[in-house]
N, C-alpha and C positions, 0 to 999 in steps of 0.2 A: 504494500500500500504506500510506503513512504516512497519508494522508488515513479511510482504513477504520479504523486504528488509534485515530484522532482520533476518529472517530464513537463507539468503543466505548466509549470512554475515559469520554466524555460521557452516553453513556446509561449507564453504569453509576454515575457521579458525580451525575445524573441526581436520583437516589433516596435522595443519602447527605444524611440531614438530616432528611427529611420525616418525618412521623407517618403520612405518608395508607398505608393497608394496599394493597400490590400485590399485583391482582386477574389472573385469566387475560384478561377483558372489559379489563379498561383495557390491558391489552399488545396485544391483539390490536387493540384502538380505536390503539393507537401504529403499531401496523406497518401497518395499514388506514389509515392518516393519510400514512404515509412511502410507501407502493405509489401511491395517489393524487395525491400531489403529483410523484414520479417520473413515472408517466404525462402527466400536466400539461405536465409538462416535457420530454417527447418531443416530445407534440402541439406543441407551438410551437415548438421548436426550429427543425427543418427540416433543412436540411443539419449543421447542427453540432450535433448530437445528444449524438454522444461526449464535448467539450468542455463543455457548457453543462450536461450531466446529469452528469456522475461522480459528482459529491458526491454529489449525493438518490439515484442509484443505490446507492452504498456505504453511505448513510443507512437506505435502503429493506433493504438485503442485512441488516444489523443488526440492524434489527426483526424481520427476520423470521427470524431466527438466535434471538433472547429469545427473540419467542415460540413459537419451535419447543423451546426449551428448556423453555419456563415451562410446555409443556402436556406434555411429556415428565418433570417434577417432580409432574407433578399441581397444581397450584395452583389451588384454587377460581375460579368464577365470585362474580361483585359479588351480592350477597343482597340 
């Protein structure tokens, strides 16, 4: 739990600074990025799947928590 907490923390600190305008395209390219590398990281695992994935798993759950948010706000796509 404290590790998903960490991930949140991060992707929400993530953005604090930037000028760059978030788009629904660029969240959905973050969480499309965080399922990918999650996957990745099954395939090689092998038996220690549970241990070797939590984080990108909690990483992955995150993104896809934003962007489920971010398309529930309505936020434009990139123009």
């Amino acid at each position: 739990m404290r590790t998903v907490a960490l991930v949140l923390i991060a992707l929400l600190l993530g953005g604090c600074g930037s000028t760059q305008t978030v788009s629904l395209d660029s969240i959905r390219n973050q969480y499309l990025d965080a399922q990918l590398d999650y996957q990745d990281c099954m395939n090689t695992s092998g038996s220690e799947v549970i241990n070797r994935c939590g984080s990108k798993r909690a990483v992955a759950e995150a993104a896809e928590k934003t962007y489920r948010d971010a398309m529930s706000k309505g936020l434009g796509g990139d123009k």
